[in-house]
C-alpha positions in Angstrom: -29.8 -27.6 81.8 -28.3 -27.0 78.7 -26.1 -29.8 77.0 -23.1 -28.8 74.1 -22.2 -32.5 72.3 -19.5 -31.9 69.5 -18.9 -35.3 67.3 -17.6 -36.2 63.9 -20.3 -39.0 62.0 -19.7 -41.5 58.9 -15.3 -41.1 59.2 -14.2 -43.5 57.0 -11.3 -45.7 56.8 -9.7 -48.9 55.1 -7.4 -50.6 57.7 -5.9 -54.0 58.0 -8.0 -55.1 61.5 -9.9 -58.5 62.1 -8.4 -62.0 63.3 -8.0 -63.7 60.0 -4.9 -63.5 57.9 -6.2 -62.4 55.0 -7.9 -59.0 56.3 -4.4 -58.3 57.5 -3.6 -58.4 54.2 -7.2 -57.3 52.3 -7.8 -54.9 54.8 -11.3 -53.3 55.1 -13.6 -50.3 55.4 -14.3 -49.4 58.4 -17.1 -46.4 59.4 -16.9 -44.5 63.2 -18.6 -42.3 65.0 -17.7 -39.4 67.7 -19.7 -37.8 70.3 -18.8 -35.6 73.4 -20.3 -34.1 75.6 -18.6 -31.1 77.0 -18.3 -30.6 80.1 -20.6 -27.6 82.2 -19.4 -24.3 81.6 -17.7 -24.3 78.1 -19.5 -22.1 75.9 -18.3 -21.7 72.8 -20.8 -18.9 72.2 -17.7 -16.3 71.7 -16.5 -17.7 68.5 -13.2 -19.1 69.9 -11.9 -22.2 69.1 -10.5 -22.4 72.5 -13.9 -22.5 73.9 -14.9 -25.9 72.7 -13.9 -29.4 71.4 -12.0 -28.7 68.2 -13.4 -31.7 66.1 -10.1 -31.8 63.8 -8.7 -33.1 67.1 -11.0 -36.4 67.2 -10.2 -36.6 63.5 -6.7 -37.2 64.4 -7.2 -39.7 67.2 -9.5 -42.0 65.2 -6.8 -41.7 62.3 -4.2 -42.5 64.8 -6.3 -45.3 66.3 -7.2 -46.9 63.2 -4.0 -46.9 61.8 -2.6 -49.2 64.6 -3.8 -52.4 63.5 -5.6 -54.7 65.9 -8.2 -58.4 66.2 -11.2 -56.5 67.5 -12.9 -53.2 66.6 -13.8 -53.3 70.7 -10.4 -52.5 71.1 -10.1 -49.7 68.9 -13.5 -48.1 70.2 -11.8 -48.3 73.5 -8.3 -46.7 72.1 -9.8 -43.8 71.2 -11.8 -43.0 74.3 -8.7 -43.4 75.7 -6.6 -41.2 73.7 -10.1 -38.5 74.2 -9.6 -38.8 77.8 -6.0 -38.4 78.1 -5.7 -35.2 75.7 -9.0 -33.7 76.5 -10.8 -34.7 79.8 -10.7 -30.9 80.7 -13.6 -30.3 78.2 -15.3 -33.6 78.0 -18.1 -35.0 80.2 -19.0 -38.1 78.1 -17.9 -40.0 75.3 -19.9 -42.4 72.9 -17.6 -44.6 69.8 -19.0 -46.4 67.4 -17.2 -48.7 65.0 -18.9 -50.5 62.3 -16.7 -53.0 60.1 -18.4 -53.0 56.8 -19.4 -56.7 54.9 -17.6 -58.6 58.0 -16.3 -61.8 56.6 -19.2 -64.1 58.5 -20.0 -66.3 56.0 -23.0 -64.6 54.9 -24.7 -61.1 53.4 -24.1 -58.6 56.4 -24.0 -55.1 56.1 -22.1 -54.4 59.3 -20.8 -55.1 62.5 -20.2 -52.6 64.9 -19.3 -52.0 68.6 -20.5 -49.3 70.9 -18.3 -47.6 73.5 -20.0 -45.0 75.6 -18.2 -43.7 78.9 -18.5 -41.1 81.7 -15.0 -39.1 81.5 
């Protein structure tokens, strides 16, 4: 069984998200990562475009996504399987989000936190 996953890794973005004031303000860098499995049957073995997931497409949801500020990254991991779902659950099988929030204001040294969404479309 053959298996086509087409992703986007280490998208970065500074956004306002978290549920103190001051990150509202501060903002912070945030890192995500895409994965999708297509579905059986596309085979982008032509050369077309058409034939696949165009990955310029999950750049623009994630922009989208993380421009719409929000408290928890758990809701913006679950936005953008969303928005994946609704524009393009013709070519995807499976989707996997990950958002890390890099130094999270915890109170000590952390390098991230991050949330994992991972879905059957």
């Amino acid at each position: 069984m053959k298996s086509i996953t087409v992703g986007l890794r280490d998208v970065r973005f500074h956004a306002p998200h978290g549920v103190h004031a001051e990150e509202a303000v501060l903002g912070g860098e945030y890192v995500v990562q895409v994965a999708c499995r297509l579905r059986a049957g596309l085979s982008p073995t032509d050369d077309k475009l058409e034939e696949t997931l165009n990955y310029g497409s999950l750049y623009q949801i994630c922009a989208e996504v993380i421009g719409e500020r929000v408290q928890l990254i758990e809701t913006l991991a679950y936005r953008i399987v969303e928005r994946i779902r609704e524009g393009h659950a013709g070519q995807v099988a499976s989707v996997k989000v990950e958002i890390e929030k890099v130094a999270p204001p915890v109170g000590g040294r952390v390098g991230a936190s991050y949330v994992v969404w991972e879905e059957e479309i």
